[in-house]
N, C-alpha and C positions, 0 to 999 in steps of 0.2 A: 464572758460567761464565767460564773464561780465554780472554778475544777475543786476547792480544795474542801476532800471528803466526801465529794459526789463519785461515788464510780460510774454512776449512771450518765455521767454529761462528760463521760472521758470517749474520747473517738479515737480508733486506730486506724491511723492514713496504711501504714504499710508493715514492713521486717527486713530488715536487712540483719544475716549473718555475716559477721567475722572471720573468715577463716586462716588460724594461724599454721605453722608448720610447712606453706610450700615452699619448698626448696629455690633457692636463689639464683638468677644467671647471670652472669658478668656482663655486662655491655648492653641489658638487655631493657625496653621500658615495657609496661605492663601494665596492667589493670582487674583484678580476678573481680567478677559481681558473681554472686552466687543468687540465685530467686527458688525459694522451695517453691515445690509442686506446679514448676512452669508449666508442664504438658497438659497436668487437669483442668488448668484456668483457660487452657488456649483452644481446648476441644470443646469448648460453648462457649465462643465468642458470636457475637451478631451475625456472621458471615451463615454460620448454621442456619439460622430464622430466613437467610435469605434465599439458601439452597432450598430451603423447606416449600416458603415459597412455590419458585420457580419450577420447583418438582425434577431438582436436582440432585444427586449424590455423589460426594467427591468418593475419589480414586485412589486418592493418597490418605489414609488416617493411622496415627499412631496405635488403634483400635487392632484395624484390622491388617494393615501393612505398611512397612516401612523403605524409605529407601535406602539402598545400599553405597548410590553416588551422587552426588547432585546431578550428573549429567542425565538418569532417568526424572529426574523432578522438570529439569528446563524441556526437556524431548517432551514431555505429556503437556506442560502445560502451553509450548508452541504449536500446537495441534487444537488447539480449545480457545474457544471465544470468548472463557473469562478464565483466569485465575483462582480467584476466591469460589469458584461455583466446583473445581476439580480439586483443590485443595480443604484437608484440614484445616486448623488455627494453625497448630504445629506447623505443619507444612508449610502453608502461604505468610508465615512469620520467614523460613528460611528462606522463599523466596524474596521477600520485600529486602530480607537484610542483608541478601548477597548485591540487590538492585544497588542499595545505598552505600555501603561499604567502598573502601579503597582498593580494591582488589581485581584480581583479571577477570577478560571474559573466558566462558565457558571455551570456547574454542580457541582463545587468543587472541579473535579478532569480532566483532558482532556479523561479520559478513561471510556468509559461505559461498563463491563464485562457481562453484564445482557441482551446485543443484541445479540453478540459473542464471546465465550469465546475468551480471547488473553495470550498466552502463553507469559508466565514471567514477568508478573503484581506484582506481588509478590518482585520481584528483581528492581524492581523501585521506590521512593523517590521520591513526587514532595514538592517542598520547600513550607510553610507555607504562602499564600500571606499576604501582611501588611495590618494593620488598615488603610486601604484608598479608598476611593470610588470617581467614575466621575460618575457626573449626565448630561445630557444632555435634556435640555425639560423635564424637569421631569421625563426622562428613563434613568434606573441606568445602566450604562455602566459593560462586563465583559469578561475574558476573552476567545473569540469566538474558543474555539478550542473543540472537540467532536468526540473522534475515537471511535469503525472503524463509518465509513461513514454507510447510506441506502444499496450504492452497494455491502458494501463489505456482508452484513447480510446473503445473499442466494447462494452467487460468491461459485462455487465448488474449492475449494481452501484451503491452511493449513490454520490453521486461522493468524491472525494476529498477530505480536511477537514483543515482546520488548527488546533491548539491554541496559543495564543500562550504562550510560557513569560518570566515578568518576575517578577525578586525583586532588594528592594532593602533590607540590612537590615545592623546592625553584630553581627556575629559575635565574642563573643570582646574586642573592643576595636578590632576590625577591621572597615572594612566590605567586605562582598559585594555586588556587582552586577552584573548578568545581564540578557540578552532571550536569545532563542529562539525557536524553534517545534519540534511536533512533527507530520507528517506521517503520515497515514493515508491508503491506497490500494492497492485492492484489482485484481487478483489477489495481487500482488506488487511490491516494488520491487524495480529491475532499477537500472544490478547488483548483486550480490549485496556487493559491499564497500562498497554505500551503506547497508546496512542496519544501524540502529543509530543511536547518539545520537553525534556529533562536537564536540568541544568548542574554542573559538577562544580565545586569550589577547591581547586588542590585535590581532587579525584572523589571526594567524598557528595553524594548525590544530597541537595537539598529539597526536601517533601517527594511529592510523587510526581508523576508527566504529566504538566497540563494540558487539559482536551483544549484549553483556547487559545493555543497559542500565544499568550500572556495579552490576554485582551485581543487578540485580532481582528478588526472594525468591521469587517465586510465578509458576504455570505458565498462561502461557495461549497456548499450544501455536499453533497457524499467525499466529496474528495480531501475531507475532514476527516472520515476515516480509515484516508488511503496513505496516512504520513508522519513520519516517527521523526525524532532525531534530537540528539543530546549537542549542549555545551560545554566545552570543556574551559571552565576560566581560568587563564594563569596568573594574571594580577587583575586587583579590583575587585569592585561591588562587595567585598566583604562588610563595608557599611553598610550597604545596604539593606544586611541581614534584620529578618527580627529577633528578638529576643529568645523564640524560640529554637532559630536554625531551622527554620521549616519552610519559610516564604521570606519575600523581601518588602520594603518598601518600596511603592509603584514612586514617591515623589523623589527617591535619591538620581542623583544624574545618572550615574553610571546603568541604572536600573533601566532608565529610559532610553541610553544609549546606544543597550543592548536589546531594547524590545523595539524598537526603531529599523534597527539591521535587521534583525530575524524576519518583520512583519513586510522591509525591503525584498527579501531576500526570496519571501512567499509570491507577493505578490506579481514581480516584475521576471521572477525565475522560474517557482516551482508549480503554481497555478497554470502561468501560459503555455510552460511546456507538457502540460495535462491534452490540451487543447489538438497542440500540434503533435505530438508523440503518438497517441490516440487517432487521429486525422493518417497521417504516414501509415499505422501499423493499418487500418481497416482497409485503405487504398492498396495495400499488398497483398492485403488477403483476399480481396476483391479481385485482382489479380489474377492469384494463384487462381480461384475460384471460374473464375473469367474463361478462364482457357483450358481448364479440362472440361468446363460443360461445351464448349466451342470444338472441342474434340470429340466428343462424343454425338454431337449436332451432325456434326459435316462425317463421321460415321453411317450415321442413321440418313444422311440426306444421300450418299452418293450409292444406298442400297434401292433409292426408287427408280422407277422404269427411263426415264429420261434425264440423268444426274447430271448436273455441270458439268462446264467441258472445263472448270476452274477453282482452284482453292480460294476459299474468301478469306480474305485479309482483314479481320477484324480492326484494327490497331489504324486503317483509312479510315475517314469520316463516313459518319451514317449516310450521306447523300453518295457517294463517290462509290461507297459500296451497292447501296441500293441503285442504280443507274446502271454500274456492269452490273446487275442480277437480271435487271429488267431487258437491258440489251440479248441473254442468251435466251430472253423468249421467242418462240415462236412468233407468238402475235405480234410480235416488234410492234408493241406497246411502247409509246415514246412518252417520256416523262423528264421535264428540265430540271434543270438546277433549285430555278425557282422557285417553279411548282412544287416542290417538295420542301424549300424551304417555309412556302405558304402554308401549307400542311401540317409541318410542323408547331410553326407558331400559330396556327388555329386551333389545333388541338391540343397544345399545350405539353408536346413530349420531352420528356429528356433523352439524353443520351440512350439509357439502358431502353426504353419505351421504345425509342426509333432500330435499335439495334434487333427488339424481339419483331419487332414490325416487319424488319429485313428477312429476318429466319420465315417467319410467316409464307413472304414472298417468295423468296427460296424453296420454299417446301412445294407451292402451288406450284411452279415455275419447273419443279424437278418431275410433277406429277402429270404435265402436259395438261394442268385444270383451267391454266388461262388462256389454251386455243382458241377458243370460241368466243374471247370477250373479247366486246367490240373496245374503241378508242372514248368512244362516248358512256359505255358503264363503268371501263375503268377509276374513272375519276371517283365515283360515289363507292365503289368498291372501296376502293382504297382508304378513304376518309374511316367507312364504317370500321374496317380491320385497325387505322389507326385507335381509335377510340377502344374498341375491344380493347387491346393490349395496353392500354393504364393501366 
């Protein structure tokens, strides 16, 4: 293009000021950028169009209110299912650049054990942050991250668990080394741009959390986003960077190395113990569950006119039980092992099905209503009330 003596084909990329006169420190390295009128460019950035949208309005705007510490900026937006939807430009600029920054977390540590216990705290390592602080406006920048969430505090759920991720190995002629963790907690983790695996080079965060766990091949659908967790690399994969510092190249070794372990680390760790942790907690609660209605049953049963002359022991087998029930009848109704076995597998009960079947019996039995029934109805009685109670 001919610039010379067209001002019309002359394009302005940017502005950078100079500024001379600040004062000097001894020892000290540094960098001043200065950008006029940062706050007006950052209050109509796209994020706007999006709240617009969704028929959102952020909380935080240089407009209408500021904050006074960062720790109101991280407290609002871990209560909130996106970031960018409660923040400003302003705002969610300070949040992203406290994310990536070399700097401490908010609390000191991203885990608070003292809302909800989190099993395997103990087995986790977070790296030392450096002597380095961002100040912004006079509010000190840090790092915004803070498990579990508000939602998870009362969520009937296992609690929240940690997998520690450490590999330390020469790759290639090069070595790789790495700590981590990955997080699991349930409903959800809030917000939604924590979700995903974040990766640190020398403490400094490269792009955002990827939601795919750097490609992870296979589908396991919500529990995608149930799991946070950072890498912290202490040697390596800096080849791999791109040009930008923002992402890596997927073909460098070290890149593969490390997305090899991680996607290890999901599948044969943090998935299956989805499965069984979830399995445990329901069976407890089933449990507890179990046996105040079984207290309130044999309450309500030993107020009818002819009550057991015996506490039922739930925790025997459905037949073993049903058998002493039928024995304290009158009609000394006789019914085997078998037969009730037969019964069962005809009708196809389970456990909890045979057990409501028992109470059934119990109630009749407490009411003196099977007096009168012969040995020859009971059979078909019985069937029908199993069936009922599916």
């Amino acid at each position: 293009m001919n610039m010379a003596g067209r001002d019309a084909d002359k394009i302005q990329i940017g502005a950078i000021r100079y500024v001379d006169g600040i004062p000097e420190e001894k020892d000290v390295h540094y960098t001043v950028i200065t950008v006029p009128n940062a706050k007006k460019g950052l209050t109509s950035e796209i994020t706007g169009l999006v709240r617009k949208a969704v028929g959102a309005d952020e909380v935080l705007s240089v407009k209408r209110r500021r904050i006074k510490t960062f720790e109101e900026l991280v407290d609002l937006v871990r209560r909130s299912n996106r970031a960018d939807l409660v923040l400003d430009g302003y705002h969610y600029m300070l949040w992203e650049l406290g994310l990536l920054s070399p700097i401490g977390y908010i609390r000191g540590t991203p885990f608070d054990p003292t809302i909800r216990n989190i099993d395997g705290l103990n087995s986790i390592q977070i790296p030392d942050p450096p002597n380095f602080a961002v100040l912004v406006d006079g509010v000190q920048l840090w790092r915004p991250i803070w498990f579990p969430n508000p939602i998870t505090i009362d969520y009937p759920s296992p609690d929240p668990c940690l997998y520690p991720l450490l590999y330390d190995a020469e790759v290639a002629g090069r070595r790789l080394r790495f700590t981590g963790y990955i997080l699991a907690q349930q409903p959800r983790i809030q917000p939604e741009e924590l979700k995903g695996i974040h990766i640190r080079i020398r403490d400094v965060g490269i792009g955002r959390y990827d939601k795919s766990w750097l490609g992870y091949p296979f589908d396991e659908g919500v529990k995608f986003s149930q799991v946070t967790g950072e890498v912290f690399v202490e040697d390596g994969l800096e080849q791999a960077l791109n040009i930008d510092r923002d992402s890596f190249r997927e073909t460098d070794v070290h890149f593969q190395a490390m997305r090899a372990y991680v996607w290890d680390v999901l599948r044969h760790q943090v998935f299956p113990s989805f499965k069984s942790r979830q399995k445990a907690f329901r069976e407890a609660r089933n449990t507890v569950a179990f046996a105040a209605a079984s207290e309130r049953f044999l309450t309500a049963l030993r107020a009818l006119p002819a009550a057991l002359a015996f506490d039922v022991r739930f925790e025997d087998s459905p037949a073993q039980t049903l058998l002493a029930t039928i024995k304290q009848s009158k009609a000394e109704l006789k019914l085997e092992r078998t037969a009730w076995e037969l019964l069962v597998a005809e009708c196809g009960m389970d456990k909890e099905a045979q057990n409501r079947l028992i109470r059934v019996l119990q109630a009749l039995v407490s009411s003196e209503l099977l007096n009168d029934v012969t040995e020859d109805d009971f059979g078909p009685l019985l069937r029908v009330l199993a069936i009922a109670v599916q």
